[in-house]
N, C-alpha and C positions, 0 to 999 in steps of 0.2 A: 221201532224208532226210539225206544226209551231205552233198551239196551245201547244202542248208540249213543247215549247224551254224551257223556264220559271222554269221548274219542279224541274232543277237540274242535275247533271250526277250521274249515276250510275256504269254504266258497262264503263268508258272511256278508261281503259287501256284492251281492249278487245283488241288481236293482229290479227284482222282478214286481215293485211294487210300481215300478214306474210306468210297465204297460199293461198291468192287472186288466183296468179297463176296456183291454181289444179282447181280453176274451169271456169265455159264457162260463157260468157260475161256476158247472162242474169240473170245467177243466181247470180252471181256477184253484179251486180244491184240492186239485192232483198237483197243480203244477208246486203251491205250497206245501204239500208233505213233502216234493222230492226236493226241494228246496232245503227243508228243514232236514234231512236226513241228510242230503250231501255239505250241508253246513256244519255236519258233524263228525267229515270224514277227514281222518288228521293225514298228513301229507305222508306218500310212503302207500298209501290205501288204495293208490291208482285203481287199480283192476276194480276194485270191490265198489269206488264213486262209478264207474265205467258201468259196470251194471244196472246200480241202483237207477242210473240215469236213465238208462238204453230201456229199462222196464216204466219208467214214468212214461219217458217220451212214446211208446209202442203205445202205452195207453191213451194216449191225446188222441194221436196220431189214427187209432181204430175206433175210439168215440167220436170225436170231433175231430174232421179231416181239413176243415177250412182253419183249422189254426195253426197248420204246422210253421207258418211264421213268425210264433212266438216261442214253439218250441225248440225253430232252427237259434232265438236267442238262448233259450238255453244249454242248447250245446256249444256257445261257443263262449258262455259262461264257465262254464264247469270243463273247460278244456285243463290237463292236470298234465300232459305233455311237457309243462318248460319247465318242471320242476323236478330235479333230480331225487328217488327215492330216499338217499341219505340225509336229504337236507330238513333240516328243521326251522321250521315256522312257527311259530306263536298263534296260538289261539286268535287271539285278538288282531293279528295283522294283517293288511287288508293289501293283496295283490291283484297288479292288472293282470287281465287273461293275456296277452303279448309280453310280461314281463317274464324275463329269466333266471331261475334258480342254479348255479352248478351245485356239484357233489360237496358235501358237508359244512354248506354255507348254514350261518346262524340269522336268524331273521326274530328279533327281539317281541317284547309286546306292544301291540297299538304301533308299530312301524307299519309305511307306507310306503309301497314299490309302487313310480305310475308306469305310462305306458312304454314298452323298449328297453325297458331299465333290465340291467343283465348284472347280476351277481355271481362273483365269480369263486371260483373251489376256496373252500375254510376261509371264505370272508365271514366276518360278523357283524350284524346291523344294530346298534343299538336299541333300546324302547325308546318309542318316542319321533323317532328318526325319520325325516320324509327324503325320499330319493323321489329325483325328479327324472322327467321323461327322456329316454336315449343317456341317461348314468350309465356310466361304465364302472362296477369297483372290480379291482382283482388285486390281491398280495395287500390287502389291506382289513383294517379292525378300525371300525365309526362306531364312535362313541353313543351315548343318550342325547336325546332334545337335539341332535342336527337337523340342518337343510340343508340340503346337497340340489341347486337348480340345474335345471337342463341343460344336459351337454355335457358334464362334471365326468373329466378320468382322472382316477383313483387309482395308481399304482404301476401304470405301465414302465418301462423300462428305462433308468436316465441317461441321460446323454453322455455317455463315457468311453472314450476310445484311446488306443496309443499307437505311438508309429512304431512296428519294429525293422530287425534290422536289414532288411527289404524294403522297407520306406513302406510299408503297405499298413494302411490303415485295419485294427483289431480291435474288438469290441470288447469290453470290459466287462466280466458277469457280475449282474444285477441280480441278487439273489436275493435279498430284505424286504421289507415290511412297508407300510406307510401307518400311523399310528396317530387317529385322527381323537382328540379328546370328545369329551361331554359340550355339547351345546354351541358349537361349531358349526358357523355356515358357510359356505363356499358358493360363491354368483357363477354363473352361469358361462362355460366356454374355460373355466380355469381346469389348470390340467397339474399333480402333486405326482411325482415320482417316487420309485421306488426305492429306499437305500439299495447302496452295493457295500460300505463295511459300517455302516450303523442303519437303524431305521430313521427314518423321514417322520418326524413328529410337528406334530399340530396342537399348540397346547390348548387346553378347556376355557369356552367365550371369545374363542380368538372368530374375525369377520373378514371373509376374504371377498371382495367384487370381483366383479365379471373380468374376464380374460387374463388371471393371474399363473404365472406361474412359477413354480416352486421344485425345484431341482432333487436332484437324488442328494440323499444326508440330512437335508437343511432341519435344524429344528428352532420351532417358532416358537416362542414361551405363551403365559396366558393373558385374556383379554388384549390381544393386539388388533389392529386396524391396517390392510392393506385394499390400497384404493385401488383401480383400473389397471390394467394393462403394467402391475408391478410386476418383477421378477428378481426372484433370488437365484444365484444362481448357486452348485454344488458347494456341497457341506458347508458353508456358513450358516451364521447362527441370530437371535433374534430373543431379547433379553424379554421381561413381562413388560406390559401397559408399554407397546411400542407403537408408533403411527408412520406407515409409510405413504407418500403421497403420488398423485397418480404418474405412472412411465415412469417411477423411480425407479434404481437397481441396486444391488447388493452384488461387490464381484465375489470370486469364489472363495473361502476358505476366510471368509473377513466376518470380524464378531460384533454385535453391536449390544452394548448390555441396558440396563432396565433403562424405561423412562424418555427414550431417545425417541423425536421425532425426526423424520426428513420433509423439504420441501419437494414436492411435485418436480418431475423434472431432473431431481439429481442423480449423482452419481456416488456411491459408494465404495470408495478404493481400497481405504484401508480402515483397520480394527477402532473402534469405538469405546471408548474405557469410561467416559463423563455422560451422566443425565444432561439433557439437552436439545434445544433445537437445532440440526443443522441445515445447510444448504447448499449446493451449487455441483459444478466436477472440477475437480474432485471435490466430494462433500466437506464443509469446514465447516463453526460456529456459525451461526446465522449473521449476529451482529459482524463479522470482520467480512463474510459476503456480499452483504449489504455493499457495506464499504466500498467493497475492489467494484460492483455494479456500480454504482453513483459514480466512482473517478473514474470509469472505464465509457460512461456517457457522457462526461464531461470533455475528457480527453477526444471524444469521437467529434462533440459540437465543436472542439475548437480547431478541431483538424479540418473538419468542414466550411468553418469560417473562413481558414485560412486559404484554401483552397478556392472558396468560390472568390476571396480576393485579388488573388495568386492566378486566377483565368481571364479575366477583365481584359478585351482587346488591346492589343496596343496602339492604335488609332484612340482609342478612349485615354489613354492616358498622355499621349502629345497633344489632342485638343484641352487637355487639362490644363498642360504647362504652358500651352502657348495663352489660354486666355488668362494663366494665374500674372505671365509676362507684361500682356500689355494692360490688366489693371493696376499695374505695377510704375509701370511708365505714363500712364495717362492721371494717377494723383504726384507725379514728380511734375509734370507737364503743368498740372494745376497748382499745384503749390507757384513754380514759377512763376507763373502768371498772378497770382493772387499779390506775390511779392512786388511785381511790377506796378498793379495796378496802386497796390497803397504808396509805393515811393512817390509815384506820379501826383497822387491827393497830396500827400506832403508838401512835394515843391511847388503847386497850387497852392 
């Protein structure tokens, strides 16, 4: 066992402390040395953790036959199966036994693979890094201090096709990178594509929500804020200390430089040159959006007005005229008479 210190951990976050208690002292004993030995079997060592194991558990298994279901937990602990030989792991980083390693993936220090999470050939995981459950990365490089939550694909293919001269739809090869910085998070369900003629960048502190997604090329600069259900789409771009706000868009090929917020809801058409707030579709200054909204509800009550004047029966407007008529004729009527009555005092 002391020959092995050396080697590396493997298995560290194995919780066998958690059902110590279901078993008897001695097996106990055994079940911790083969613990501590396969804790020190660095990745690549299959065969030899395979053994070490297969001889712990024989041993339980032939002293104490009523614990083999604690044993059956350690074999599905030290399952070494989803991890490719060539791949390299960090001592310190802590994988679930259903997570997946490909071939010459980098897996940093103190990173965390949970459960489904599949890392795919010469990705590299930062230190630090938490990959959440059912992660997808592949053709991609995560930086230090990310979280990546559940559900996160990292690098699959972007949407690019042309018609040729068949009219026949052709697909475009996606052969680049995605190229996520230091201390980046991404919520849960967003999906970052792969370049096809540049990498797909993600600058450092930038914060993406749930259901984001972000097109082949795009590069996002740092510390930015992208709310809900935004989307960029292909190769546009995305200056430092930028806020997009939620079901915003960016169309394709359109730049917006530092400093720029959007309001929720807009649209993005064309290139961005001034720090600012903007808003609306197509996106403009905030204050002149404002604007065209306020006389556009304006305009709407007065059309409305107009209208529900403009419906008014026509029965309702002849009894109008007829009674505006004969209050009309019945103070001619009384005048008359008021004149009568004074002449008549008079000549009295």
């Amino acid at each position: 066992m002391h020959a092995l210190a050396g080697w590396g951990c493997r298995c560290a976050d194995m919780p066998l402390l958690r059902w110590m208690p279901q078993l008897g002292r001695h097996c106990t004993r055994h079940l911790v040395i083969a613990e501590k030995m396969l804790g020190n079997i660095r990745v690549g060592q299959n065969e030899s953790a395979r053994g070490i194991h297969a001889g712990a558990s024989k041993t339980c298994e032939r002293k104490w036959p009523f614990q083999r279901h604690a044993v059956g937990r350690l074999d599905a602990y030290c399952n070494t199966s989803n991890i490719h030989p060539s791949a390299h792991v960090h001592p310190s980083a802590q994988l679930s036994p259903t997570a997946v390693v490909r071939a010459h993936a980098f897996i940093g220090a103190r990173a965390i693979v949970s459960d489904g999470a599949v890392v795919g050939t010469k990705v590299k995981v930062g230190a630090n890094t938490r990959i959440g459950a059912g992660v997808t990365l592949e053709n991609c490089l995560v930086g230090d201090d990310c979280i990546l939550h559940s559900g996160v694909r990292v690098g699959a293919d972007g949407f690019g096709f042309y018609v040729d001269t068949d009219g026949m739809m052709v697909k475009k090869p996606q052969l680049l990178r995605v190229r996520i910085g230091d201390g980046v998070e991404v919520g849960a369900g967003s999906c970052i594509d792969r370049g096809s003629w540049r990498d797909t960048v993600i600058g450092d502190n930038t914060k993406l929500d749930n259901m984001v997604q972000i097109g082949h090329n795009v590069q996002i600069g740092r510390n930015c804020m992208l709310c809900a259900h935004t989307g960029m789409a292909g190769s546009s771009s995305l200056g430092d200390y930028c806020v997009l706000g939620g079901k915003s868009g960016v169309a394709d090929h359109v730049s917006l430089t530092n400093h720029v917020r959007v309001a929720a809801m807009s649209g993005v058409t064309k290139s961005i040159s001034h720090p600012g707030d903007y808003g609306g579709m197509p996106a403009q200054p905030i204050a002149q959006w404002r604007r065209q909204v306020a006389s556009a509800r304006r305009a709407a009550a007065a059309e409305q007005d107009g209208a529900a004047r403009n419906a008014s029966p026509p029965f309702q407007d002849d009894f109008a005229k007829r009674m505006k008529r004969e209050i009309y004729v019945n103070c001619l009527l009384f005048g008359v008479l008021l004149e009568t009555v004074l002449h008549v005092a008079r000549l009295s």
